[in-house]
C-alpha positions as CSV (number, residue, x, y, z in Angstrom):
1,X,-0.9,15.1,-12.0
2,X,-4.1,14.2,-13.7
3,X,-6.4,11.8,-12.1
4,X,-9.0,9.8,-13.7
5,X,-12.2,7.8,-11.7
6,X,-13.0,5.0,-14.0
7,X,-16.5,3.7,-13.2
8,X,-17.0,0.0,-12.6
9,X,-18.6,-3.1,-10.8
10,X,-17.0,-4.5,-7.8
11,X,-18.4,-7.7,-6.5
12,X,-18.4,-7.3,-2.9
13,X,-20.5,-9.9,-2.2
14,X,-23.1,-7.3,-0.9
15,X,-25.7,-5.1,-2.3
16,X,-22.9,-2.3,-3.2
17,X,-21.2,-2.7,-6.6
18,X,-20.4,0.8,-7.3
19,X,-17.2,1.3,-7.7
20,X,-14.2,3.5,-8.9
21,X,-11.1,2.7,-10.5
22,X,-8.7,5.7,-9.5
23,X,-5.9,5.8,-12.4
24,X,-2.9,8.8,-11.8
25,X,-1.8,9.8,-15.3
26,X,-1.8,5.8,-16.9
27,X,-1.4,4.0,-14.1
28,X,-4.0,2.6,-11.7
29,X,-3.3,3.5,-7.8
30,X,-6.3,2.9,-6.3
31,X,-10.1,1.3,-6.1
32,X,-12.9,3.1,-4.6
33,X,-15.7,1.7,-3.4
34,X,-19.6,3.1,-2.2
35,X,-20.9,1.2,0.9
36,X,-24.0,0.4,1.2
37,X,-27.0,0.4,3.5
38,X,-25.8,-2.5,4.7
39,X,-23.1,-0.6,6.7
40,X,-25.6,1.4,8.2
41,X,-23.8,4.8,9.5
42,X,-20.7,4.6,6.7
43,X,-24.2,4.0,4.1
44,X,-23.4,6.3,0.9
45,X,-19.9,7.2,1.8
46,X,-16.6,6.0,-0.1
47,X,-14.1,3.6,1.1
48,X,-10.5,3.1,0.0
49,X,-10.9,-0.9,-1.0
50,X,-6.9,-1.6,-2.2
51,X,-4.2,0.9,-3.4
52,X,-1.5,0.1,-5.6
53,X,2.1,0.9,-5.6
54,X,2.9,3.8,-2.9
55,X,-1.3,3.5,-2.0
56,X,-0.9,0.3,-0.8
57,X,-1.0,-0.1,3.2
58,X,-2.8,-0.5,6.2
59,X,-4.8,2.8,5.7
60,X,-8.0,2.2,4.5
61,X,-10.3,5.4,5.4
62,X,-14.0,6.4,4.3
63,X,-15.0,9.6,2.6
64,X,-18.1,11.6,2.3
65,X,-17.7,11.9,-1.6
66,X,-15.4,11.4,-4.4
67,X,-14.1,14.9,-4.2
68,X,-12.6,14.1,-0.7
69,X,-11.1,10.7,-1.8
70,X,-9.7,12.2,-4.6
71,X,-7.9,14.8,-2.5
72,X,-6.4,12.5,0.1
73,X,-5.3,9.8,-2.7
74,X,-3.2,12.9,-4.9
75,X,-1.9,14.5,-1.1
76,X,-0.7,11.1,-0.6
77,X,1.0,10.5,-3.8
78,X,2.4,14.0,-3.1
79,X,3.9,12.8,-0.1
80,X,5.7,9.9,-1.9
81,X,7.1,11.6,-4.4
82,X,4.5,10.4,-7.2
83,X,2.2,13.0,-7.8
């Protein structure tokens, strides 16, 4: 499955906007977004904001960089069936 990281603006009502839209084939699963200094240790990494369909849940991890995101979103979509 091909996966696409769509860059955008996220108004978290913080300093961090960076953001990723995570689409799997033509369909958006997932929204990424960087944290800030604001969150002082978790500063720079990734969290898993919302996911969509299958994605969506109580899980809602960190990640050191979009590599590792990307990973754990496709081995979840994997694991339903989707990917």
């Amino acid at each position: 499955m091909s996966m696409t990281l769509q860059p955008v603006r996220v108004a978290t009502g913080g300093e961090g906007e960076e953001g990723r839209l995570v689409f799997a084939g033509e369909k958006l699963v997932a929204l990424l977004v960087k944290l800030s200094h604001q969150q002082e240790e978790l500063a720079g990494r990734w969290f898993f904001e919302a996911g969509f369909g299958r994605l969506d849940g109580p899980l809602h991890p960190t990640f050191e960089n979009l590599a590792d995101a990307e990973a754990w979103i496709l081995q979840r979509l994997a694991a339903t069936g989707e990917a």
